[in-house]
C-alpha positions as CSV (number, residue, x, y, z in Angstrom):
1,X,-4.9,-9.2,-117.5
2,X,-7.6,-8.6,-114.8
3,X,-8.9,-12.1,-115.1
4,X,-5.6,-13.7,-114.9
5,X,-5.5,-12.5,-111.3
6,X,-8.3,-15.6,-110.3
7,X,-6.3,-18.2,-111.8
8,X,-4.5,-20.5,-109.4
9,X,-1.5,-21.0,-111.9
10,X,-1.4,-17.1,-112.2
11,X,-1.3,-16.3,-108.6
12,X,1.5,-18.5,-107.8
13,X,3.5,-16.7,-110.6
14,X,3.1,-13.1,-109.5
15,X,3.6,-14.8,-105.6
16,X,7.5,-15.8,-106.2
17,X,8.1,-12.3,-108.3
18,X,6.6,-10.3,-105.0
19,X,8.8,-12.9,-102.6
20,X,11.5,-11.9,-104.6
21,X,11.3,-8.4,-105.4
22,X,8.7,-6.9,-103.0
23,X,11.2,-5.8,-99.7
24,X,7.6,-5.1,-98.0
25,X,6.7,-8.5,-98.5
26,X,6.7,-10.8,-95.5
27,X,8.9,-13.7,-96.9
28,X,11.2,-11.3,-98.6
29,X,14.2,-11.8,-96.2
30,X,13.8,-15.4,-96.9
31,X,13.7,-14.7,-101.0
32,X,15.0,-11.5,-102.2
33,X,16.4,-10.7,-99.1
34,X,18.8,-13.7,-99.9
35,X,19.3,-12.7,-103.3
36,X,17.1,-15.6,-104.9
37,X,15.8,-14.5,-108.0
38,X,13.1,-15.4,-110.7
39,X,14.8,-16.5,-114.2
40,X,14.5,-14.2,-117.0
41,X,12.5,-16.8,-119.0
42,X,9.8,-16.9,-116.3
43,X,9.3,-12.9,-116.2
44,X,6.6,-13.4,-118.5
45,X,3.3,-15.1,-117.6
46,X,2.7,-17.0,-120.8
47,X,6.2,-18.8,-120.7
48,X,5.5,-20.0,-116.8
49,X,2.2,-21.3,-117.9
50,X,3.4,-23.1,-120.6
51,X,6.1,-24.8,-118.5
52,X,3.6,-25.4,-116.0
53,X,1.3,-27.1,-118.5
54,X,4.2,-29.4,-119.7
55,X,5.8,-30.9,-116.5
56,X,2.8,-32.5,-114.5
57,X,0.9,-29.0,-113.0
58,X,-2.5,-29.9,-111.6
59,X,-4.8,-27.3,-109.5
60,X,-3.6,-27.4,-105.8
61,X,-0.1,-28.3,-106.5
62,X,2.7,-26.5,-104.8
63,X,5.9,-25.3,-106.8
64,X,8.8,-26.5,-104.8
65,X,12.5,-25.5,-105.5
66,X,14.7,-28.3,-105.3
67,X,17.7,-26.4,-104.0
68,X,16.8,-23.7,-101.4
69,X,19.4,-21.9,-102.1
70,X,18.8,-21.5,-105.7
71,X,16.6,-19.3,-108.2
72,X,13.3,-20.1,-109.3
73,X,14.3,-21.9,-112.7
74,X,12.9,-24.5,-114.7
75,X,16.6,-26.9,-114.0
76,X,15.5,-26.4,-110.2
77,X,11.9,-26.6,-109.6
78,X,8.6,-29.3,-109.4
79,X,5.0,-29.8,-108.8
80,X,4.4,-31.2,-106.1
81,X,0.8,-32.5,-104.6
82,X,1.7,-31.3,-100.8
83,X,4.9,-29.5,-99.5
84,X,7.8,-31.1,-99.2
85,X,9.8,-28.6,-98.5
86,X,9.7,-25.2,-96.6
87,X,10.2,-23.6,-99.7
88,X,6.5,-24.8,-101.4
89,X,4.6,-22.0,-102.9
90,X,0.6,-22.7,-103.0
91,X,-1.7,-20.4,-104.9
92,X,-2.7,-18.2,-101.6
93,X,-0.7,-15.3,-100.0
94,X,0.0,-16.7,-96.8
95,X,2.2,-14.5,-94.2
96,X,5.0,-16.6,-93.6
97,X,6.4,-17.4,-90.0
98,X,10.3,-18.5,-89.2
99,X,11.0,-21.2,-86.5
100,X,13.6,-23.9,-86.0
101,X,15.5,-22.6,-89.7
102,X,12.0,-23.3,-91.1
103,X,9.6,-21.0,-93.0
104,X,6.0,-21.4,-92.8
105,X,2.7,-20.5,-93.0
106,X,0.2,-20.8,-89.5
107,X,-1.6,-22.8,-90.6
108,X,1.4,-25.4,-91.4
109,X,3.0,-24.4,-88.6
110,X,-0.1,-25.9,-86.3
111,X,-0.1,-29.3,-88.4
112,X,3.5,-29.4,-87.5
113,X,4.6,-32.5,-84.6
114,X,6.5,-29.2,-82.3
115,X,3.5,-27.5,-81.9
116,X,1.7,-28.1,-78.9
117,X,-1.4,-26.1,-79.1
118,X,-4.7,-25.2,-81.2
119,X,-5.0,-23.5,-84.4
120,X,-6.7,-21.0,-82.2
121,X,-4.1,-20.5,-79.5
122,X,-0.7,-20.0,-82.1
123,X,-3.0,-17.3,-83.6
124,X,-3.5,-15.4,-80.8
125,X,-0.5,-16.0,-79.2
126,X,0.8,-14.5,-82.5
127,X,-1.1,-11.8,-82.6
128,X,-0.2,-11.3,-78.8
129,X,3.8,-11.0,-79.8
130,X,5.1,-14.0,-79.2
131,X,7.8,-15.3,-80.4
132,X,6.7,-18.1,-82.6
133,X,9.3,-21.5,-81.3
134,X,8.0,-20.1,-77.5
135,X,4.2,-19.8,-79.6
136,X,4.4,-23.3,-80.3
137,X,6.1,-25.1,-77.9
138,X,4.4,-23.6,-74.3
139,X,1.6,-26.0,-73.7
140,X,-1.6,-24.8,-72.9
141,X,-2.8,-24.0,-68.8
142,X,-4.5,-26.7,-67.7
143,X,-7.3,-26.8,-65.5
144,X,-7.0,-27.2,-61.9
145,X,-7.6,-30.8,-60.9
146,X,-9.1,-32.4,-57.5
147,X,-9.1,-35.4,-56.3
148,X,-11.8,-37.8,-54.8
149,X,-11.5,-42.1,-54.9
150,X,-8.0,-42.4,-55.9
151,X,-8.3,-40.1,-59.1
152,X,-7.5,-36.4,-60.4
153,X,-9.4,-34.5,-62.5
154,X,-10.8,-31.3,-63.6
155,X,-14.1,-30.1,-62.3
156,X,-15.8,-30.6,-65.5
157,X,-14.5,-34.4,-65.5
158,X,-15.9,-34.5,-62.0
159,X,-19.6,-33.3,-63.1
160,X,-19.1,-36.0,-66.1
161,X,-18.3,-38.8,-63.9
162,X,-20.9,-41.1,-63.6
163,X,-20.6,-41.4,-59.8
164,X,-21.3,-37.4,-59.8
165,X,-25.3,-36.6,-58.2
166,X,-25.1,-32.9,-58.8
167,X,-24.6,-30.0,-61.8
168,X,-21.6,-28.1,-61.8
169,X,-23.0,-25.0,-59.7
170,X,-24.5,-27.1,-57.5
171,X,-21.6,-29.0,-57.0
172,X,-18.8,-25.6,-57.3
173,X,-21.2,-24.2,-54.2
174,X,-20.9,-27.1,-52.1
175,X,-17.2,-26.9,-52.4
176,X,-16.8,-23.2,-52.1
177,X,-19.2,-24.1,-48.8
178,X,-16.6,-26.6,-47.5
179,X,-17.9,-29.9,-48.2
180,X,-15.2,-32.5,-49.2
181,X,-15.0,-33.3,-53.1
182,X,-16.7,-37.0,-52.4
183,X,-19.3,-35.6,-50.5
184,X,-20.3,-33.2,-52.9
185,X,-20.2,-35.3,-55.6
186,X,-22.3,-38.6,-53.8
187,X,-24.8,-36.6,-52.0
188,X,-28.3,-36.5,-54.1
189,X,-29.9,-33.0,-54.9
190,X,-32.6,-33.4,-52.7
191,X,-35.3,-30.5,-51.0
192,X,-35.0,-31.6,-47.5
193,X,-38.6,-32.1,-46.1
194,X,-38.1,-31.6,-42.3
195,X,-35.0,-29.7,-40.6
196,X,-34.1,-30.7,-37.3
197,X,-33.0,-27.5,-35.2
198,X,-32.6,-26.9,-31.0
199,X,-34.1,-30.4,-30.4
200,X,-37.0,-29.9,-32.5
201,X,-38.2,-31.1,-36.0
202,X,-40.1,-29.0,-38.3
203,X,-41.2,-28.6,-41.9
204,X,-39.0,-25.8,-43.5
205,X,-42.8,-23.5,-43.9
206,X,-43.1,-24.1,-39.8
207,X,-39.5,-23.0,-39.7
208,X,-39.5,-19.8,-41.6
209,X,-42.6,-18.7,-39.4
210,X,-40.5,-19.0,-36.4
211,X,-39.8,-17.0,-34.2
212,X,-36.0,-17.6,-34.4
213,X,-35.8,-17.6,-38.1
214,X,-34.5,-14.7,-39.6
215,X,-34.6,-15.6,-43.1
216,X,-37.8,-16.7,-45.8
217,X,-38.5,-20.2,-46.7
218,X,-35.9,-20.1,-50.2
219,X,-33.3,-18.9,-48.7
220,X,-33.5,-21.4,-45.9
221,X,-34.0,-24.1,-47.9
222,X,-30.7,-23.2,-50.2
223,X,-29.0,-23.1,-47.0
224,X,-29.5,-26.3,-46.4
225,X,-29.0,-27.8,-49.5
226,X,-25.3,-26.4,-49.0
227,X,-24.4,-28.1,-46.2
228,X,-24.9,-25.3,-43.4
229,X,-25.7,-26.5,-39.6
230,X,-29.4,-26.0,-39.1
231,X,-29.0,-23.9,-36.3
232,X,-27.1,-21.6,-38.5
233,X,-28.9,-21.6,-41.5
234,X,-32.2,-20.6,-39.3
235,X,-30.7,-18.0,-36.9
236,X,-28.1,-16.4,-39.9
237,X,-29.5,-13.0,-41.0
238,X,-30.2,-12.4,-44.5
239,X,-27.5,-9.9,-46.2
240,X,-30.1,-8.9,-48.6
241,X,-30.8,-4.9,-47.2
242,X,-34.3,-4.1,-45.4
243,X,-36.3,-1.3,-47.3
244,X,-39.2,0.2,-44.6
245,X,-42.5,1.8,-45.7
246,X,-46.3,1.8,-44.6
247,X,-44.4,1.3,-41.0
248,X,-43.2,-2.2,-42.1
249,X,-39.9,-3.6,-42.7
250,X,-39.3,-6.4,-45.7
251,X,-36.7,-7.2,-48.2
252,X,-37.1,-6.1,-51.6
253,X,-38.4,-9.5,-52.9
254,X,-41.3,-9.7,-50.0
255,X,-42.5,-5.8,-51.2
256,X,-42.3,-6.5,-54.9
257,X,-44.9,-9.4,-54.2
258,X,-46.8,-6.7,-51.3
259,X,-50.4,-5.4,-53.3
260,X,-49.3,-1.9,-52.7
261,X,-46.5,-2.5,-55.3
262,X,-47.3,-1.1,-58.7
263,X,-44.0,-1.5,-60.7
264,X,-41.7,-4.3,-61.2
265,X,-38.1,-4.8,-59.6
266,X,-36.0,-2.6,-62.8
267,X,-38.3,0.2,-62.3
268,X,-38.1,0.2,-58.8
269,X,-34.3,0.0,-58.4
270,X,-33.9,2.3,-61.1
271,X,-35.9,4.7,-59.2
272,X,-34.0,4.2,-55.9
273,X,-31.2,4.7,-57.7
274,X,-32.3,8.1,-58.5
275,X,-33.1,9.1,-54.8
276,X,-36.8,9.0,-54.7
277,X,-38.0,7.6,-51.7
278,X,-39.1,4.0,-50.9
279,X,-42.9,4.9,-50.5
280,X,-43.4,7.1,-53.9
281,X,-40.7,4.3,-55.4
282,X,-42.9,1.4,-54.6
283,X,-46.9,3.2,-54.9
284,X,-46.0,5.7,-57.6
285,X,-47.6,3.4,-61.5
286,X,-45.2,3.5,-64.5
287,X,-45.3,5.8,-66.6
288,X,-48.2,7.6,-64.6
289,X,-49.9,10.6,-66.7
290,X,-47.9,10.0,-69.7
291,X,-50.0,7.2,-71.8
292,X,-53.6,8.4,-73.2
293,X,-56.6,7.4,-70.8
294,X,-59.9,6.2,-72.2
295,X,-63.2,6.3,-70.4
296,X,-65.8,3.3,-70.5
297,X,-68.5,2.6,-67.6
298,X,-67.9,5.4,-65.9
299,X,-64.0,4.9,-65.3
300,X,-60.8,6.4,-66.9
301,X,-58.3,3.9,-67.3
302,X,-55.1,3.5,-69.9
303,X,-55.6,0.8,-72.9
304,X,-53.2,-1.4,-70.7
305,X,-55.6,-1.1,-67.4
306,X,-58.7,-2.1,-69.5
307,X,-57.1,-5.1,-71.3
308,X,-56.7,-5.8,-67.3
309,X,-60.3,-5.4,-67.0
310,X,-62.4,-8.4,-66.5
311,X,-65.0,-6.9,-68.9
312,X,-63.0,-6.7,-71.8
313,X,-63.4,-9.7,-74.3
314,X,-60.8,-8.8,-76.4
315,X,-56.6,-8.7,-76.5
316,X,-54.7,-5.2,-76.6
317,X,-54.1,-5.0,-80.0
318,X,-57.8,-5.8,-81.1
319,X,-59.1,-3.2,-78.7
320,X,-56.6,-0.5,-80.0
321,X,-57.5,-1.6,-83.4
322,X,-61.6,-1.0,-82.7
323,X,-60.7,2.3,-81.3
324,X,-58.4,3.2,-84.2
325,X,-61.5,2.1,-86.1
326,X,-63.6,4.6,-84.5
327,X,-65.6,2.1,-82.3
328,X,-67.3,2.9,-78.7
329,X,-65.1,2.2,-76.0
330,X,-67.6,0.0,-73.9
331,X,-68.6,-1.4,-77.4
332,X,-64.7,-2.2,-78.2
333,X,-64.6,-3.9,-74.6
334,X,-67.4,-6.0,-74.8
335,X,-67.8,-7.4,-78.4
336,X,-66.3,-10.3,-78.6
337,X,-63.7,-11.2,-81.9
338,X,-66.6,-13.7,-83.3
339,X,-68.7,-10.6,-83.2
340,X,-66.7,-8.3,-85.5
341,X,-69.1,-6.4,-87.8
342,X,-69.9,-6.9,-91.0
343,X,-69.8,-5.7,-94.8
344,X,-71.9,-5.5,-97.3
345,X,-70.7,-5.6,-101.1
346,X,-71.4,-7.2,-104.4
347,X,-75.2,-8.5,-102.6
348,X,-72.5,-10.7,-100.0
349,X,-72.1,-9.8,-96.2
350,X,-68.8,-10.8,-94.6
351,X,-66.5,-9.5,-92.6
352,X,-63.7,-7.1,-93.2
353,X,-60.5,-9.4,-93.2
354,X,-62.6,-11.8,-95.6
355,X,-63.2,-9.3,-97.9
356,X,-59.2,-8.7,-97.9
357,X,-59.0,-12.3,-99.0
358,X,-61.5,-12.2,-101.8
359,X,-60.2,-12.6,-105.6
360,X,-62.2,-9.3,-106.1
361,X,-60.0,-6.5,-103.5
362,X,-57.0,-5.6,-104.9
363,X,-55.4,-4.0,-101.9
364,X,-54.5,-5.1,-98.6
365,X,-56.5,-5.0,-95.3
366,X,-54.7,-2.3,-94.1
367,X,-55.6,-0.2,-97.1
368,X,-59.1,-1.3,-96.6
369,X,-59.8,-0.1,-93.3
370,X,-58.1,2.9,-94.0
371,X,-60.1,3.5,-97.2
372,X,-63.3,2.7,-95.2
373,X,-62.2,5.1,-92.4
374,X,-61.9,7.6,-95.4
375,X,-65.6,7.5,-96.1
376,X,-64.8,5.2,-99.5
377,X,-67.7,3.1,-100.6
378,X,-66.9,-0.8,-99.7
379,X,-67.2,-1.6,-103.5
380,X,-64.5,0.9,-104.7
381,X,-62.3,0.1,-101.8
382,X,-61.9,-3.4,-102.7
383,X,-61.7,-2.9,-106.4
384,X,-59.7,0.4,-107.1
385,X,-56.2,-0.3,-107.7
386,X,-53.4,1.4,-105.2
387,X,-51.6,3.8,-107.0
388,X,-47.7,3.7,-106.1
389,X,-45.1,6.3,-106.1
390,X,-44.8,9.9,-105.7
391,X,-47.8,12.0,-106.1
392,X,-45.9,15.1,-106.9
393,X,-44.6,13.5,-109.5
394,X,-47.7,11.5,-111.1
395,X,-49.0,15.1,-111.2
396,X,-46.0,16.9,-113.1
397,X,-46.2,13.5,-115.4
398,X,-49.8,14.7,-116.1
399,X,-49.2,18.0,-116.8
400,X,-46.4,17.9,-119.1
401,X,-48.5,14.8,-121.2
């Protein structure tokens, strides 16, 4: 019987025996629960099939009662190629939903001319509790809409509108700023190149070296950009706190760009947050003491400090490699990739990664240079096969033969 259970044909028979004798079934009330019954001819598979078969069943079909309020009967039931009637049973357990007298699944419930909103929305409202008539007829919130030459829309339509200079933050700041809706719509994007301010005219770099500026040049220049009075916008402290070290006062963004600054802004805020102080916060390196140091030239530096180092030639991973390899440290820094050393085997020189491409290794360059590192000759590296699996077990294998 197990394979009756994928059958289309099969599933809609054991659907209108669980409808009408399963009370834990959703549609139950609407079946059994109204005393609607499956006729004793139809109890066994074999029968249904074969009236199926005979009276126009195709795969997709729905089985439709013709009377509601009677049993499911050959006298009273018919194919039918989409639902006609509330009562349609389709070869998929869908939870059935009541509204209006009417019992249907969601998904026929949101093809359905009363329902107002998405697919999407009568599922969740659904799943929220709603009651399903309220589910389907409460439209959806719409967006706030503004107005500007004569029309209403939302701000999205705004930003689409071809009379619309600015993107949707620019143009949400400028109204959240003050500007009207047709000013921030029509005025261009534009870095202003002068600012005129107490009678005088000067570039916004002259500006934010002023005296009477209390802000830097990008904050300035966003200022105006929104609309603000010059005056304002020069004179306007930053909110952005002060942080003082070395005797000097600066916002976080002017100290992260200071020399003396030897981590980035997560690592300093992070440290802040844990109380140290703003000097040891700002001078004290990542990670300081905790990586391995290697010595070249006469200096101790971490791998990441000499791949800093304008002698080194190579990237990070090729110098961590040559060391790995067992290479000099000033050697490692100062041989260039081109210069990697070479092999000898089979009367050919080349170097390692070509050998890991010859038809003749049979491993993998990793393997290789681990072999080689070993102290293997470069002949029975290349050629000897890797032997795979447990060597505990190869062993006890070789005992027992």
């Amino acid at each position: 019987m197990s394979y009756r259970k994928r059958i289309p044909l099969h599933i809609i028979w054991s659907e209108i025996h669980e409808l009408c004798k399963n009370a834990g079934h959703p549609g139950y009330e609407h079946y059994g629960g109204r005393g609607i019954a499956v006729c004793l001819q139809w109890q066994v598979y074999e029968a249904f099939q074969q009236w199926a078969t005979t009276h126009g069943y195709q795969n997709g079909f729905y089985l439709v009662r013709r009377d509601p309020s009677a049993h499911f009967d050959p006298d009273n039931c018919e194919w039918c190629a989409i639902p006609m009637t509330t009562q349609a049973i389709h070869a998929s357990k869908v939870t059935l939903y009541e509204a209006f007298g009417e019992v249907k699944g969601l998904p026929a419930w949101a093809r359905d001319a009363r329902c107002t909103v998405s697919m999407v929305a009568l599922y969740g409202r659904v799943n929220l509790g709603w009651d399903l008539e309220r589910a389907l007829t409460t439209p959806t919130t719409t967006a706030r809409t503004l107005c500007a030459f004569g029309d209403a829309k939302t701000l999205a339509d705004w930003v689409a509108d071809p009379r619309c200079a600015v993107p949707l933050q620019t143009l949400k700041s400028r109204l959240k700023s003050g500007w009207t809706l047709e000013r921030a719509l029509t005025t261009p994007l534009m870095t202003p190149q002068t600012v005129t301010a107490f009678g005088e005219t000067q570039t916004l770099t002259a500006w934010t070296h002023d005296a009477r500026c209390s802000v830097n040049k990008a904050c300035l220049e966003s200022r105006i950009r929104l609309g603000w009075e010059p005056e304002r916008a020069v004179t306007t402290p930053s909110m952005e706190p002060v942080y003082e070290a070395f005797g000097e006062q600066q916002i976080m963004g002017a100290w992260l760009r200071d020399p003396r600054c030897a981590v980035n802004y997560e690592c300093l805020r992070c440290r802040l947050r844990l109380g140290w102080t703003f000097e040891k916060a700002l001078t004290t390196p990542s990670y300081a003491g905790s990586w391995p140091t290697y010595q070249a030239f006469g200096e101790t530096k971490t791998l990441a400090a000499w791949t800093r180092d304008p002698r080194c030639l190579v990237r990070k991973r090729n110098l961590k490699s040559r060391i790995q390899m067992g290479w000099a440290m000033e050697r490692a820094l100062t041989t260039p990739v081109e210069e990697a050393p070479l092999y000898t085997a089979f009367g050919e020189v080349k170097r390692l990664c070509a050998w890991a491409q010859d038809a003749r290794c049979v491993v993998s360059l990793g393997c290789l240079d681990s072999r080689l590192r070993m102290g293997w000759d470069l002949e029975a590296a290349l050629t000897t096969p890797r032997i795979v699996g447990n060597p505990k077990r190869r062993r006890r294998l070789a005992e027992s033969e």
